[in-house]
N, CA, C and O atoms as a CHARMM CRD file, in Angstrom:
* protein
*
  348
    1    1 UNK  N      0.81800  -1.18300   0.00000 PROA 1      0.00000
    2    1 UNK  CA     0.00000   0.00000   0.00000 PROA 1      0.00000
    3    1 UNK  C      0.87000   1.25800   0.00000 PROA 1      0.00000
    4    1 UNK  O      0.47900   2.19200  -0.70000 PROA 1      0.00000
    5    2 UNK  N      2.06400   1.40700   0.73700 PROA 2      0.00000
    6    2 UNK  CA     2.64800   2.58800   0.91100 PROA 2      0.00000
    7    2 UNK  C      3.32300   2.66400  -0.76200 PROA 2      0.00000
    8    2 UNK  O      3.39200   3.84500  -1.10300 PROA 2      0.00000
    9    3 UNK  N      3.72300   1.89900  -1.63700 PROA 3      0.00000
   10    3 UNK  CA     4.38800   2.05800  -2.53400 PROA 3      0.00000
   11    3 UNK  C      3.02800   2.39900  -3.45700 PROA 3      0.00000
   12    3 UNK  O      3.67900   3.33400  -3.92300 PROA 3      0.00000
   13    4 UNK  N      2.07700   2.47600  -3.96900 PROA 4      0.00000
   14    4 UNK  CA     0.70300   2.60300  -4.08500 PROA 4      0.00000
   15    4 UNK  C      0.95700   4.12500  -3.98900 PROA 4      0.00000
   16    4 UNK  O      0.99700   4.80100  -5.01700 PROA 4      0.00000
   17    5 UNK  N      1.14800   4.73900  -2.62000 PROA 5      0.00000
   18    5 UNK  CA     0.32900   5.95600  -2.36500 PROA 5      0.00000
   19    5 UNK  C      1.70000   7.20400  -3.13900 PROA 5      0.00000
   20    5 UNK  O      1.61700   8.38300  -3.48200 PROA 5      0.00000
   21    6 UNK  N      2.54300   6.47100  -3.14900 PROA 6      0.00000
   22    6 UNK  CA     4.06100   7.20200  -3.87400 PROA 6      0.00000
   23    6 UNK  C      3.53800   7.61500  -5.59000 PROA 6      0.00000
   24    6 UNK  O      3.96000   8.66300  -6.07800 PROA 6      0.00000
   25    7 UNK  N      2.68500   6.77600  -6.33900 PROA 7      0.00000
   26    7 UNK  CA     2.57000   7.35500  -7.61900 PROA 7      0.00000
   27    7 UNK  C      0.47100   7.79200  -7.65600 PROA 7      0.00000
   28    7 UNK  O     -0.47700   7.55800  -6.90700 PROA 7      0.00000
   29    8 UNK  N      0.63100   8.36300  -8.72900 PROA 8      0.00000
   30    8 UNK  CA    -0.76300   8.96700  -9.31900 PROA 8      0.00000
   31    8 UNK  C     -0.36600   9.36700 -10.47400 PROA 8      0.00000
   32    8 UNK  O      0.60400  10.06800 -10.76600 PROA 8      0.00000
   33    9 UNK  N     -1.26300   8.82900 -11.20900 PROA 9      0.00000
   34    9 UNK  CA    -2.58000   7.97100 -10.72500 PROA 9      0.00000
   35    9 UNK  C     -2.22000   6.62600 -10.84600 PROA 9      0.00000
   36    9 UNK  O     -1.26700   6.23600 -11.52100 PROA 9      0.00000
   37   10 UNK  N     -3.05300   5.83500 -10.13000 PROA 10     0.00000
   38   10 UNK  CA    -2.96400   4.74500 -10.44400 PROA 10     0.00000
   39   10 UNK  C     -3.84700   3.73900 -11.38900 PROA 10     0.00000
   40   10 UNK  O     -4.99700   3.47400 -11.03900 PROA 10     0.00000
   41   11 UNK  N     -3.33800   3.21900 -12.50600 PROA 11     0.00000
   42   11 UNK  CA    -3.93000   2.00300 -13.48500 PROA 11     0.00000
   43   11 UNK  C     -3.91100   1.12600 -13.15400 PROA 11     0.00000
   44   11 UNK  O     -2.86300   0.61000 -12.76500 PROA 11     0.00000
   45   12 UNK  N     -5.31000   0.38900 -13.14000 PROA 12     0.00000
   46   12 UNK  CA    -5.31300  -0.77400 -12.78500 PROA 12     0.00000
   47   12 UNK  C     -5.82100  -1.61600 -14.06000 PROA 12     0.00000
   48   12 UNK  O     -6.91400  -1.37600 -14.57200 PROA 12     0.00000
   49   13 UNK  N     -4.94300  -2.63300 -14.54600 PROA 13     0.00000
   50   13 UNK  CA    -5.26100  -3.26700 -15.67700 PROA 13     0.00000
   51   13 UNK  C     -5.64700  -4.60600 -15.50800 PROA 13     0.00000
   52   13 UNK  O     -4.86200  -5.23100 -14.79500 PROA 13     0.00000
   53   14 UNK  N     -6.78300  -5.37200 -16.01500 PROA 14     0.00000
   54   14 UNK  CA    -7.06500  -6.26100 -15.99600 PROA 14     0.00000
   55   14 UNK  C     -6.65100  -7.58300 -16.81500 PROA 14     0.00000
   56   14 UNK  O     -7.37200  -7.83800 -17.78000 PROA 14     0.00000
   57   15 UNK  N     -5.64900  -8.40100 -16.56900 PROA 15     0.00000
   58   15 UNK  CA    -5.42900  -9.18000 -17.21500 PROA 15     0.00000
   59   15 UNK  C     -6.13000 -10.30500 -17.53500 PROA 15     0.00000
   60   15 UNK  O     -6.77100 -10.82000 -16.61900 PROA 15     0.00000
   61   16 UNK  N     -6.16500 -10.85000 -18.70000 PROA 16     0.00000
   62   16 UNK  CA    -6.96100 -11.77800 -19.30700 PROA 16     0.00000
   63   16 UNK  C     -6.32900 -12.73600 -19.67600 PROA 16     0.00000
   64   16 UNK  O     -5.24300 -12.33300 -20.09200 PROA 16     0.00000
   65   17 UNK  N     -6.48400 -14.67500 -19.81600 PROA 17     0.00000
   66   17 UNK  CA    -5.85800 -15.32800 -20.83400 PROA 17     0.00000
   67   17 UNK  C     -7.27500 -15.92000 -21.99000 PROA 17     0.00000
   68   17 UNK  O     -7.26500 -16.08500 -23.21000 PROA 17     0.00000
   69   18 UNK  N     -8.24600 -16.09400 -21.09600 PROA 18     0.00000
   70   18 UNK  CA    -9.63800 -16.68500 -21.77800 PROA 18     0.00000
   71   18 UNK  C    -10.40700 -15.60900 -21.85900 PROA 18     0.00000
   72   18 UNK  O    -10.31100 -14.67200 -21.06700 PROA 18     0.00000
   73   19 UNK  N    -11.32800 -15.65900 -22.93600 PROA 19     0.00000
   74   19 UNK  CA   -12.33000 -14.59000 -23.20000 PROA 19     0.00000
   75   19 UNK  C    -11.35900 -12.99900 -23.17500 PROA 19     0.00000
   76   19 UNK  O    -11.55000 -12.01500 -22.45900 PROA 19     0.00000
   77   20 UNK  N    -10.60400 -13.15800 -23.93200 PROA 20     0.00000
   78   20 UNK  CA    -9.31000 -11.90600 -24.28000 PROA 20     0.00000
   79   20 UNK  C     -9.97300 -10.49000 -24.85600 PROA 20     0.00000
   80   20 UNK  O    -11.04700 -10.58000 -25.45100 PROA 20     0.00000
   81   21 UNK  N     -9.37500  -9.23400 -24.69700 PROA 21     0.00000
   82   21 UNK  CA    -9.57300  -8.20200 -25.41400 PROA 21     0.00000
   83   21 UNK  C     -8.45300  -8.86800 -26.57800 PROA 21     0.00000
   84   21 UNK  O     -7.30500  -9.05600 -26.17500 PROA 21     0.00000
   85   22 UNK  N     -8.69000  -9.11600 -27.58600 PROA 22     0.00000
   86   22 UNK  CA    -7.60800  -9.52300 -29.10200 PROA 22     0.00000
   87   22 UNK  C     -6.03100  -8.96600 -29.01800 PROA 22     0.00000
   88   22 UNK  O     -4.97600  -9.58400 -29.16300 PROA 22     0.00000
   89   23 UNK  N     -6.33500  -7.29500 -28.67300 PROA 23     0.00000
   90   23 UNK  CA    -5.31200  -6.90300 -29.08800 PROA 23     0.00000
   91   23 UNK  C     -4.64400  -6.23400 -27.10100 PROA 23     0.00000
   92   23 UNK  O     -4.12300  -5.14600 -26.85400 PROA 23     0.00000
   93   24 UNK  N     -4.79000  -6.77300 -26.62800 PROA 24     0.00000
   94   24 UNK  CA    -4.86600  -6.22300 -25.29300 PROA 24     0.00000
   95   24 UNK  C     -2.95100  -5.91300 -24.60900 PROA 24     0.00000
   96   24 UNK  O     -2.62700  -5.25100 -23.62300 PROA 24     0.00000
   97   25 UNK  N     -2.20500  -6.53800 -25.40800 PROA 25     0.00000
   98   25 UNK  CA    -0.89300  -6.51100 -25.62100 PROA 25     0.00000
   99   25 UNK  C     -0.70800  -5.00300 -25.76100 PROA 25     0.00000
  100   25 UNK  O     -0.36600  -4.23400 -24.86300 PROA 25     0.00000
  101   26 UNK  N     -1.05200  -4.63500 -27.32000 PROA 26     0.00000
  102   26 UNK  CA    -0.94600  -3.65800 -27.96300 PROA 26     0.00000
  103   26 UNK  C     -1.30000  -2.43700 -26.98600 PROA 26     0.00000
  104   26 UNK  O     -0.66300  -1.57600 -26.37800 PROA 26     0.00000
  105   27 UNK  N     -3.01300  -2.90700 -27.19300 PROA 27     0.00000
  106   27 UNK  CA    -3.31300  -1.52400 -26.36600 PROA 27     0.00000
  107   27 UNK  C     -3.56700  -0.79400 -25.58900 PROA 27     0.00000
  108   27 UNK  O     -4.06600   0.33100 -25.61500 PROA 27     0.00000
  109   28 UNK  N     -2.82400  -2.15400 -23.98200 PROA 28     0.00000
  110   28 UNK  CA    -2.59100  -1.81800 -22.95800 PROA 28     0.00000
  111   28 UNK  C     -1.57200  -0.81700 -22.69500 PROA 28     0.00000
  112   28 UNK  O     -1.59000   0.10400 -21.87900 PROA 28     0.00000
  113   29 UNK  N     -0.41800  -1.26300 -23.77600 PROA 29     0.00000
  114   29 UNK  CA     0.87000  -0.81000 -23.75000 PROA 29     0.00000
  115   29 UNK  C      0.57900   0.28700 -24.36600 PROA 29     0.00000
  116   29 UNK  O      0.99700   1.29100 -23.78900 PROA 29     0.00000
  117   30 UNK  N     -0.09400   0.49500 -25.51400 PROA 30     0.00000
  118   30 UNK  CA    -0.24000   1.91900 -25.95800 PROA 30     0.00000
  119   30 UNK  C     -0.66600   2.99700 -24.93500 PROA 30     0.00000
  120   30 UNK  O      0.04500   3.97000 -24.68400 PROA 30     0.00000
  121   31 UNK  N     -2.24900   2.69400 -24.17600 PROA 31     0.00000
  122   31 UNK  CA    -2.68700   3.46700 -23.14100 PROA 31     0.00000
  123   31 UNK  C     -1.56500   3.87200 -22.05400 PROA 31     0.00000
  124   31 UNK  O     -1.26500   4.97000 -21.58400 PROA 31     0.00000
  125   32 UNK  N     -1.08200   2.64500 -21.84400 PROA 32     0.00000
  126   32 UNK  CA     0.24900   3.25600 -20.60900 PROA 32     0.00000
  127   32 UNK  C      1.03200   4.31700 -21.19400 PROA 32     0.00000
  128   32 UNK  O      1.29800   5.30500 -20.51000 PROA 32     0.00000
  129   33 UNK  N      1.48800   4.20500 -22.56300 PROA 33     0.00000
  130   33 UNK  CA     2.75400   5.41500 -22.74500 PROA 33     0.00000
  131   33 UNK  C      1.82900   6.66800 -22.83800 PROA 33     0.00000
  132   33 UNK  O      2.22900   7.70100 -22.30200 PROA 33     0.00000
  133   34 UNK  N      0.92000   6.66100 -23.32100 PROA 34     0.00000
  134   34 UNK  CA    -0.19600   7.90000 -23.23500 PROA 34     0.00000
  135   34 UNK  C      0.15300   8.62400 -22.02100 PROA 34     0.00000
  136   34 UNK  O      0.87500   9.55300 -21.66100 PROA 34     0.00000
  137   35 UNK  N     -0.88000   7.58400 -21.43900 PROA 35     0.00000
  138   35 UNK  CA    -0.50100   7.84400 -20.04000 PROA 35     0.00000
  139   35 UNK  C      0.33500   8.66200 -19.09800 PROA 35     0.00000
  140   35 UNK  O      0.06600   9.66700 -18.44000 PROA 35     0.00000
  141   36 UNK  N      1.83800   7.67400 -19.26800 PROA 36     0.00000
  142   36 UNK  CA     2.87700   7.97000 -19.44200 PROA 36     0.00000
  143   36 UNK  C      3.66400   9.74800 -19.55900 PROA 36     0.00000
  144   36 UNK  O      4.36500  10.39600 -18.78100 PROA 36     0.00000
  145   37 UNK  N      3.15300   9.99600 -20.80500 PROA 37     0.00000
  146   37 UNK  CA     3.37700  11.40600 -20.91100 PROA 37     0.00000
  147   37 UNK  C      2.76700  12.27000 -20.15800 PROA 37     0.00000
  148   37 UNK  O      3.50900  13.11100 -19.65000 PROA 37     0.00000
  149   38 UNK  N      1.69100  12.33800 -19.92500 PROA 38     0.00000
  150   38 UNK  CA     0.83800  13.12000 -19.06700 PROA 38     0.00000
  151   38 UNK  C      1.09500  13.14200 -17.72300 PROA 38     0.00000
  152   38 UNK  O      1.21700  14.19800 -17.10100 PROA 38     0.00000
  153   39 UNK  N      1.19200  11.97800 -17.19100 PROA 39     0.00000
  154   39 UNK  CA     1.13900  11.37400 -15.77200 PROA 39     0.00000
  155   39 UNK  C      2.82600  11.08700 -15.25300 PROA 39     0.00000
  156   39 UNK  O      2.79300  10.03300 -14.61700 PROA 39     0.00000
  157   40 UNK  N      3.89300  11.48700 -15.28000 PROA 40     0.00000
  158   40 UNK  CA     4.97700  10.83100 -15.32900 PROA 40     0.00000
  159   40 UNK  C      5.15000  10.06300 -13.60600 PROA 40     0.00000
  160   40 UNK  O      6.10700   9.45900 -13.12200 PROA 40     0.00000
  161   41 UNK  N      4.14600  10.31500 -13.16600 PROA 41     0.00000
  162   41 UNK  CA     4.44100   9.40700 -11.57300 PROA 41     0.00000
  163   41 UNK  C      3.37700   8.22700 -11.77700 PROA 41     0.00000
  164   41 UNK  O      3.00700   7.68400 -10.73700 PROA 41     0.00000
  165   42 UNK  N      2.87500   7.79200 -12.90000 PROA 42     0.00000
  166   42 UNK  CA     1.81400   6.76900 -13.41100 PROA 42     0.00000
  167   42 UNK  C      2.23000   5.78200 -12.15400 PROA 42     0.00000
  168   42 UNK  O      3.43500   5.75100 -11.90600 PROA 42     0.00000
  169   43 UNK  N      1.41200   5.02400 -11.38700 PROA 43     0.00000
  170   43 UNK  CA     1.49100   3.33200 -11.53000 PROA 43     0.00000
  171   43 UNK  C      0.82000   2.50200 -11.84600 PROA 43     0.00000
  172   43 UNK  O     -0.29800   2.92100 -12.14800 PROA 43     0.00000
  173   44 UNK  N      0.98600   1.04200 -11.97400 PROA 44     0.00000
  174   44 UNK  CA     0.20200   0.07800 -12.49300 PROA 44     0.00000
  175   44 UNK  C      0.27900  -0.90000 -11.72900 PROA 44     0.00000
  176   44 UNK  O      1.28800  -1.38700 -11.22000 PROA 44     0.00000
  177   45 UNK  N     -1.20100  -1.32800 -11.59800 PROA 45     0.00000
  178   45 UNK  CA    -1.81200  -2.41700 -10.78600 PROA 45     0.00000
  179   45 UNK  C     -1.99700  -3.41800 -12.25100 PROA 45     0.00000
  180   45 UNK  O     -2.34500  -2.96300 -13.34000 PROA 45     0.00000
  181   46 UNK  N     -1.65500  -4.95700 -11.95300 PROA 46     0.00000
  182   46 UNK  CA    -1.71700  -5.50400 -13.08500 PROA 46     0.00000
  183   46 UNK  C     -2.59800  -6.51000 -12.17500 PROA 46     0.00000
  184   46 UNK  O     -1.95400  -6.79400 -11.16500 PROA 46     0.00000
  185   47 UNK  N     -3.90100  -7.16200 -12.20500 PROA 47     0.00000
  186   47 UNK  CA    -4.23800  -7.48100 -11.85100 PROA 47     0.00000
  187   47 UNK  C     -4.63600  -9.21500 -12.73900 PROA 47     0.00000
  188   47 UNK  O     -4.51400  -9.44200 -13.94300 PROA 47     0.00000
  189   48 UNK  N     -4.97200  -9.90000 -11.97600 PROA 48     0.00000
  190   48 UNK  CA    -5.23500 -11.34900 -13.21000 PROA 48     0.00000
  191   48 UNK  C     -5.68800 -12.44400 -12.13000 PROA 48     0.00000
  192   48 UNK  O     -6.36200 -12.20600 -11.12800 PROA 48     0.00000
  193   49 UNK  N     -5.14700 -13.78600 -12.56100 PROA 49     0.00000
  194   49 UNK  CA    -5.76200 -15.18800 -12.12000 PROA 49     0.00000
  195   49 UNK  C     -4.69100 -15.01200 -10.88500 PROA 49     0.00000
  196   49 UNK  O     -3.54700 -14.55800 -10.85100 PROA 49     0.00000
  197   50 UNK  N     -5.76200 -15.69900  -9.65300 PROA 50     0.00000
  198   50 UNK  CA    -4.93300 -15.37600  -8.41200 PROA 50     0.00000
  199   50 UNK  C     -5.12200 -16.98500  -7.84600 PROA 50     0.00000
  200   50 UNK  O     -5.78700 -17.89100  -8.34900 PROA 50     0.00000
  201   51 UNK  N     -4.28300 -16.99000  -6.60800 PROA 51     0.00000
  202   51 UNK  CA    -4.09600 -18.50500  -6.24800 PROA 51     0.00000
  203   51 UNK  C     -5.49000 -18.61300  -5.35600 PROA 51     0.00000
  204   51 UNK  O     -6.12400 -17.71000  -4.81000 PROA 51     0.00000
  205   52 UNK  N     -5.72100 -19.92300  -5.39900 PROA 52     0.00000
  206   52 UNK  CA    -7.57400 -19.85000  -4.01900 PROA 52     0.00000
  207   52 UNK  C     -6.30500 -20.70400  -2.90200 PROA 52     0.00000
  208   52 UNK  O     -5.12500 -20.95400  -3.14500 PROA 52     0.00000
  209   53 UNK  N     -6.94400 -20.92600  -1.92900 PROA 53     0.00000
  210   53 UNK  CA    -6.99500 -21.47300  -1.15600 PROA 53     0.00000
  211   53 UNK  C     -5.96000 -23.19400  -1.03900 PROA 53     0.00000
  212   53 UNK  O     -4.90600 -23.33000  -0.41700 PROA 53     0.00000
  213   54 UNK  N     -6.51200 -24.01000  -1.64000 PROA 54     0.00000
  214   54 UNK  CA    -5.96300 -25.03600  -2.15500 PROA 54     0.00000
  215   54 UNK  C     -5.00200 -24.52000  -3.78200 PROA 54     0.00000
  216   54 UNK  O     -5.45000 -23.83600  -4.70300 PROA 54     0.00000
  217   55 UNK  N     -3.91900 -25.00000  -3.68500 PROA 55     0.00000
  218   55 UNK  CA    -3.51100 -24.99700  -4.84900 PROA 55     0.00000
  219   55 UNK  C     -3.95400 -25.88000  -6.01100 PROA 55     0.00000
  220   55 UNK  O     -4.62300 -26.84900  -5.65300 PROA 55     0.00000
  221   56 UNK  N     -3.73500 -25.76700  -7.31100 PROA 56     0.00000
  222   56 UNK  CA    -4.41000 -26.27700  -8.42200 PROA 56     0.00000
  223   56 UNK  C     -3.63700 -26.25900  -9.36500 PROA 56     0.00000
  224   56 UNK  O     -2.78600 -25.37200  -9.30400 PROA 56     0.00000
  225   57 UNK  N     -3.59900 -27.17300 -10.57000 PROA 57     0.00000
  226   57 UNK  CA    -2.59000 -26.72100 -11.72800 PROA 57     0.00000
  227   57 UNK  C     -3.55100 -26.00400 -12.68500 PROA 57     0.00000
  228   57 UNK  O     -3.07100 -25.42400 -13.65900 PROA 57     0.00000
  229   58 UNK  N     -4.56900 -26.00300 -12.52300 PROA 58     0.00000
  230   58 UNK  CA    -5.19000 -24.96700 -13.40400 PROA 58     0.00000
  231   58 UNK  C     -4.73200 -23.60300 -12.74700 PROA 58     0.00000
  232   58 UNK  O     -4.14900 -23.02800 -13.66700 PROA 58     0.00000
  233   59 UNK  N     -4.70400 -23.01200 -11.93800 PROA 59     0.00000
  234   59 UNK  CA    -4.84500 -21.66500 -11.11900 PROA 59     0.00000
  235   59 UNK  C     -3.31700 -21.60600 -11.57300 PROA 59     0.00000
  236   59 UNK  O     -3.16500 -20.79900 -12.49000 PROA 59     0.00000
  237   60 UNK  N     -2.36800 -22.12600 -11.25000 PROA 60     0.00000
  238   60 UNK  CA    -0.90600 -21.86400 -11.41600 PROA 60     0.00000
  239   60 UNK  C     -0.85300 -21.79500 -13.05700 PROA 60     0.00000
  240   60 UNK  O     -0.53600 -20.65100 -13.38300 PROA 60     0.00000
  241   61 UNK  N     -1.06100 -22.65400 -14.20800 PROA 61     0.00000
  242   61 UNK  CA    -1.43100 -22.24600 -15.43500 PROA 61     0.00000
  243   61 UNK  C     -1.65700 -20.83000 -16.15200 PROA 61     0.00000
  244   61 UNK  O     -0.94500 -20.22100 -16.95000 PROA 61     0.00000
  245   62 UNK  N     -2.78000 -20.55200 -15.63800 PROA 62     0.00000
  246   62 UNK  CA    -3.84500 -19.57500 -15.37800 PROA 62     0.00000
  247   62 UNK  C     -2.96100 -18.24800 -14.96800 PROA 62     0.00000
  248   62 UNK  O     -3.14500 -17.16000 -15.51300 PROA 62     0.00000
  249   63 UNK  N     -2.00500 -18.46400 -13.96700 PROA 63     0.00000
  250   63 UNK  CA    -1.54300 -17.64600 -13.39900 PROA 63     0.00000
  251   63 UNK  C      0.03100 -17.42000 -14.45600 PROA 63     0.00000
  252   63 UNK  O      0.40100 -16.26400 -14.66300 PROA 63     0.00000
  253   64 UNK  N      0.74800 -18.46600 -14.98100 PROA 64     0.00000
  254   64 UNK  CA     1.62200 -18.00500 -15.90300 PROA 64     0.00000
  255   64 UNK  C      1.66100 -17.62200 -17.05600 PROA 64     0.00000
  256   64 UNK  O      2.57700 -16.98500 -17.57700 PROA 64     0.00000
  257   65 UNK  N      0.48200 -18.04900 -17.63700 PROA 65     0.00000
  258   65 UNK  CA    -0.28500 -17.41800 -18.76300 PROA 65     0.00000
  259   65 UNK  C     -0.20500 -15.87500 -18.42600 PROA 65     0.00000
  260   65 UNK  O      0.70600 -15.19000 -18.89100 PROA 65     0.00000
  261   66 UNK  N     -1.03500 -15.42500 -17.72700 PROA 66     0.00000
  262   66 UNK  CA    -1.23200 -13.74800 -16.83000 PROA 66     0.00000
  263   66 UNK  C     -0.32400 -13.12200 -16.96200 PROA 66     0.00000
  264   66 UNK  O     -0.31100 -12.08700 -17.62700 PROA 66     0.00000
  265   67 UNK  N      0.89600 -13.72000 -16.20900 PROA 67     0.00000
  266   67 UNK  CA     2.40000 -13.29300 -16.20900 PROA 67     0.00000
  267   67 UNK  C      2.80600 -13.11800 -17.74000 PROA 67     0.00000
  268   67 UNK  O      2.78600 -11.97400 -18.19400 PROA 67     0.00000
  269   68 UNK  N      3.17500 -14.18100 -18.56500 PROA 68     0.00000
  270   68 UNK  CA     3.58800 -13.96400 -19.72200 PROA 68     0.00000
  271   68 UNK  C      2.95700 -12.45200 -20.56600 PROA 68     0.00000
  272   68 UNK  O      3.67500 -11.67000 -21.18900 PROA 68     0.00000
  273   69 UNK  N      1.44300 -12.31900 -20.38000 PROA 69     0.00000
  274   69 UNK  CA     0.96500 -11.38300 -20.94000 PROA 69     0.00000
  275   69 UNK  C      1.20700  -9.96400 -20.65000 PROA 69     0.00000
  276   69 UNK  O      1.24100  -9.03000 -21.45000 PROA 69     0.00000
  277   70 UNK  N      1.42600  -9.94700 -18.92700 PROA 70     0.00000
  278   70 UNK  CA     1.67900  -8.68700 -18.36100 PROA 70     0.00000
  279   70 UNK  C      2.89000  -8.69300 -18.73400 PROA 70     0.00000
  280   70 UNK  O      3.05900  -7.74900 -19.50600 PROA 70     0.00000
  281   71 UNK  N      4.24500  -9.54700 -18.50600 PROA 71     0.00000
  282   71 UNK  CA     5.52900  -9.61300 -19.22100 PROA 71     0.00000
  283   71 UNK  C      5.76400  -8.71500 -20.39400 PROA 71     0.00000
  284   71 UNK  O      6.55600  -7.77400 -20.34500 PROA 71     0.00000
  285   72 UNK  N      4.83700  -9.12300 -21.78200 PROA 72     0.00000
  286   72 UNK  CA     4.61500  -8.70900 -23.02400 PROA 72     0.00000
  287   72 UNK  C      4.29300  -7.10600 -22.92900 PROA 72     0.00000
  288   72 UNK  O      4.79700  -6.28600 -23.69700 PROA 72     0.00000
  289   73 UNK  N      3.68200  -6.88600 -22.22400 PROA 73     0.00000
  290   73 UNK  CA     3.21800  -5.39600 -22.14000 PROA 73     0.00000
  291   73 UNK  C      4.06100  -4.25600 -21.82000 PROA 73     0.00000
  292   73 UNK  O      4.12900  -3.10000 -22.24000 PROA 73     0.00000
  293   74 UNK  N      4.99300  -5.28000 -20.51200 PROA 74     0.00000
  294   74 UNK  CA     6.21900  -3.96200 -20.15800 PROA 74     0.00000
  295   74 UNK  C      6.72000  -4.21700 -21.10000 PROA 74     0.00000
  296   74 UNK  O      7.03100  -3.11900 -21.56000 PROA 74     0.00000
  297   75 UNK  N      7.11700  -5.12500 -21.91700 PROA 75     0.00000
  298   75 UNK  CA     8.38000  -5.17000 -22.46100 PROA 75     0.00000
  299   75 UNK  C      8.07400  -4.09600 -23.87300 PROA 75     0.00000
  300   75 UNK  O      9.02700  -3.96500 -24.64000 PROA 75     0.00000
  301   76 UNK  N      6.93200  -3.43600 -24.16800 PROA 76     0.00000
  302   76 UNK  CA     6.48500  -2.49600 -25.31100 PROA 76     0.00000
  303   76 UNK  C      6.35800  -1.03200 -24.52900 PROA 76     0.00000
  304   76 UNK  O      5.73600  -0.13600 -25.09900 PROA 76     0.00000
  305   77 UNK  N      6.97500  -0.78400 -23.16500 PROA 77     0.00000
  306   77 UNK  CA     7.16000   0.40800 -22.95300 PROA 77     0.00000
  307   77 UNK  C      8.66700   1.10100 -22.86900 PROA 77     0.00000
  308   77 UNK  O      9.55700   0.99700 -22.02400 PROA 77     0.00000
  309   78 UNK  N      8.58000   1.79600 -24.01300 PROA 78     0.00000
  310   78 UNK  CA    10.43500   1.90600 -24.08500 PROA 78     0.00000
  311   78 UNK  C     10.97000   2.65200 -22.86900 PROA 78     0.00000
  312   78 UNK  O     10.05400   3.13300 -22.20300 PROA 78     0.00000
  313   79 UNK  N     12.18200   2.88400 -22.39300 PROA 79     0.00000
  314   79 UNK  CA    13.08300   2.86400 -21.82200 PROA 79     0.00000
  315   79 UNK  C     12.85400   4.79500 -21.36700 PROA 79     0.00000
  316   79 UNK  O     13.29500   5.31100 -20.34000 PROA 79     0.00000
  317   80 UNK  N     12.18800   5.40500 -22.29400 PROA 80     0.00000
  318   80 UNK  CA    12.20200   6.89200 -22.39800 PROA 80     0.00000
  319   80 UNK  C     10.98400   7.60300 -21.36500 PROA 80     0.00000
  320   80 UNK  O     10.84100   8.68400 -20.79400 PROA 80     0.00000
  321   81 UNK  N     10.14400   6.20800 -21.50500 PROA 81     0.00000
  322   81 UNK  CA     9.43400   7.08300 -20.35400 PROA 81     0.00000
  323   81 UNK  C      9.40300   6.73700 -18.59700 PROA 81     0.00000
  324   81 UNK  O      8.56700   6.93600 -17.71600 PROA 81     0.00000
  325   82 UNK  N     10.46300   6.26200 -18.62300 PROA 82     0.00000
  326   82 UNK  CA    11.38900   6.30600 -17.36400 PROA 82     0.00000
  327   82 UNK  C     10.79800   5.28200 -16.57500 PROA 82     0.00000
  328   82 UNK  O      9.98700   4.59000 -17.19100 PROA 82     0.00000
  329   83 UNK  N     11.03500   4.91600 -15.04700 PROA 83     0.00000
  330   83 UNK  CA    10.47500   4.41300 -14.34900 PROA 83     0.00000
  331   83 UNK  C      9.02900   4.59300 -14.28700 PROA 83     0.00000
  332   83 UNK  O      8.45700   5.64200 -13.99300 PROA 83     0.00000
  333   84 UNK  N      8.40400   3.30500 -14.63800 PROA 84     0.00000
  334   84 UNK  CA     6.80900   3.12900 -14.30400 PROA 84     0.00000
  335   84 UNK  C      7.45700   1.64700 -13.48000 PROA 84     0.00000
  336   84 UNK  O      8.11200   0.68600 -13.88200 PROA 84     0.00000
  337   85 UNK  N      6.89400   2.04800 -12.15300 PROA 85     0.00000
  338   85 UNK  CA     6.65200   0.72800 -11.02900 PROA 85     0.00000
  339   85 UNK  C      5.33700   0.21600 -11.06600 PROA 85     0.00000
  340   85 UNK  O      4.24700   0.77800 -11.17400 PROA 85     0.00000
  341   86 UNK  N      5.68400  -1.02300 -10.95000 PROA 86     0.00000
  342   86 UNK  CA     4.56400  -2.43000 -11.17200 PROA 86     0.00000
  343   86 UNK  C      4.59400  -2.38600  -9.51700 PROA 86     0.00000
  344   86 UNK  O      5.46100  -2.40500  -8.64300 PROA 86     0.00000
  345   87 UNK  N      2.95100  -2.30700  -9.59900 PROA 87     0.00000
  346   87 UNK  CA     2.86600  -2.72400  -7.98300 PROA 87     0.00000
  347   87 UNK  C      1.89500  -3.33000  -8.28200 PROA 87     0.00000
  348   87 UNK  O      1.26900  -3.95400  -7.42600 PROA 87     0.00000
């Protein structure tokens, strides 16, 4: 929470692997550099498939899928618009 209250605004993005926005790679990453310019203390909440209770190999699946996608997204924000922290 305290690392949270350090940027504004905060984005919270919803990650998907089933029932997808198509291009959600693209134009997550696009919205962030937008963003980005305007906002230069931006952060991002990446939100997705979370663990329950009992573990599962679907949920862990589920959950590296998520990763890979949120992965994909930083990796399309270049280097210029400085520190954006993943919280």
């Amino acid at each position: 929470m305290e690392r949270a209250k350090k940027h504004f605004p905060l984005l919270c993005i919803q990650i998907r692997s089933i029932r997808t926005w198509v291009s959600q790679v693209e134009g997550n990453a696009n919205i962030i550099k937008k963003l980005a310019e305007e906002f230069p203390n931006l952060g991002i909440i990446f939100d997705g498939w979370s663990r329950m209770e009992v573990a599962d190999s679907h949920s862990e699946l589920m959950i590296t899928k998520d990763r890979d996608i949120m992965n994909q997204i930083i990796a399309l924000i270049p280097p210029k618009y400085g520190l954006i922290e993943i919280i």
